[in-house]
N, C-alpha and C positions, 0 to 999 in steps of 0.2 A: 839274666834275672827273669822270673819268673813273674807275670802281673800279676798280684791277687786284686780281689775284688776294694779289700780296704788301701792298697796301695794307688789303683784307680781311682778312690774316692777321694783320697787324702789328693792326689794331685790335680782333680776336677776342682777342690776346693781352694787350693793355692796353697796350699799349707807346707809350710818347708818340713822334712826331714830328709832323712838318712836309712836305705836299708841295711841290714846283716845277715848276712847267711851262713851256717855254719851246720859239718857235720850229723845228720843228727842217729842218737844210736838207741833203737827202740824199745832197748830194755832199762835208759832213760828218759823218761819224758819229761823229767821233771826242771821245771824252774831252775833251779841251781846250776843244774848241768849247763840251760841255755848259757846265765849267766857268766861260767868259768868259760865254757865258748866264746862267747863276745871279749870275754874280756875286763866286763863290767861290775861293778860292786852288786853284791847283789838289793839291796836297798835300791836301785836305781831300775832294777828291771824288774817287771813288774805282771801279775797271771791273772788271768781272765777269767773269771769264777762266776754261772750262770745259774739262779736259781730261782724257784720257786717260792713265794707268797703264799699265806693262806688266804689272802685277801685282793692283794695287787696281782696274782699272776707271777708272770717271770718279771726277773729285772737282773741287773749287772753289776757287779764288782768287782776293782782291779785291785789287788793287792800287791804288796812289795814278794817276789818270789819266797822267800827263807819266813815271811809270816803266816798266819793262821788267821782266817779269817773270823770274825767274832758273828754268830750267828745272831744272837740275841742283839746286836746293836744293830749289824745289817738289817734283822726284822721290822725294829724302832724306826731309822733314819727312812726305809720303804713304805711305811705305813701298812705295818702287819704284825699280828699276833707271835707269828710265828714262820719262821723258812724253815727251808731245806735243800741241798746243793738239786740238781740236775741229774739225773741219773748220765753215767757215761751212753750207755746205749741210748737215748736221748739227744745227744748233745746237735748231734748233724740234722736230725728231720726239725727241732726248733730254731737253730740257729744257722745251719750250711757250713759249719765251723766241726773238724775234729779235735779229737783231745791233742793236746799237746800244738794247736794250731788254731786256737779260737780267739780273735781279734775283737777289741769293742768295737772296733769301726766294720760297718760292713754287715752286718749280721741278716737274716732274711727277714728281720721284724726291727722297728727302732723299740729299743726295751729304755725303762728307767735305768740310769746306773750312777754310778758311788766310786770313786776312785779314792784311795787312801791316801789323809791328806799329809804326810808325807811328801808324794808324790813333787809336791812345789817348792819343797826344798832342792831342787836339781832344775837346773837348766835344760838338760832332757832327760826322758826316761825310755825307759824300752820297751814296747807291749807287740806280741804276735803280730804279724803281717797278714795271717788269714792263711796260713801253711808252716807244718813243723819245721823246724831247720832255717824260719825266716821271721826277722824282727823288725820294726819300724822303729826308729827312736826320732825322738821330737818334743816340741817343748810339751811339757804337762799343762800349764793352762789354754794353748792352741787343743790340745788332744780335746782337754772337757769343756771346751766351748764347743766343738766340729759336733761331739757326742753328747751333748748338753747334758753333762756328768756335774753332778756337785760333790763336792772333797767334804769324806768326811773320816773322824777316828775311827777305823772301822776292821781293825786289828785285835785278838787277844793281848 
């Protein structure tokens, strides 16, 4: 297994999980696919979606893979008029995270972030390890404590 940066962090902090790794095939990146991979409902696993503020800057939220993230509430809950996701070409000079491989743990900046509150309905959930092909699952309230994430409805 491979260390990412968020799997070194999570084990500096004691925090128990579990990795997974699985196949990955690049003409899917998408959530779903990781999910059928694992194994895992999709509700449980969950995508890393970074964006931009008109006011705060960047900041973070983890959604359930198979939902849509609600722009206008993520705006609200960050204290902004208005977002907008990250440009892909972007994603690695802000965060050191690629598409399909971006982790809320770990990032090159600590950003505000949001995790759908969903999420605490499960004993764990899934979110990137900090590399495509690789998941960390773990309990959702240890995640947005380590990432000091507050849960909120933040789905279409």
């Amino acid at each position: 297994m491979n260390k990412t940066n968020a799997v070194r962090l999570l084990e500096a902090a004691g925090i128990s999980f579990k990795t997974a790794e699985y196949a990955v095939d690049e003409s899917d990146l998408s959530g779903i696919h990781a999910a059928e991979m694992l194994g895992l409902p999709a509700e449980q696993v969950f995508k890393t979606l970074v964006l931009k503020g008109d006011k705060s800057g960047y900041f973070v939220c983890c959604v359930p893979v198979a939902e849509e993230l609600d722009l206008k509430k993520a705006a609200r809950i960050s204290g902004n008029k208005k977002c907008e996701m990250l440009h892909v070409k972007d994603l690695l000079g802000v965060t050191g995270y690629v598409r399909g491989g971006c982790s809320p743990v770990g990032m090159k900046k600590k950003f505000p972030t949001y995790i759908d509150e969903t999420a605490v309905l499960f004993d764990e959930i899934a979110v990137s390890a900090g590399a495509r092909g690789m998941q960390v699952i773990l309990n959702p309230e240890a995640l947005g404590e380590f990432a000091e994430a507050k849960f909120f409805a933040i789905t279409v």
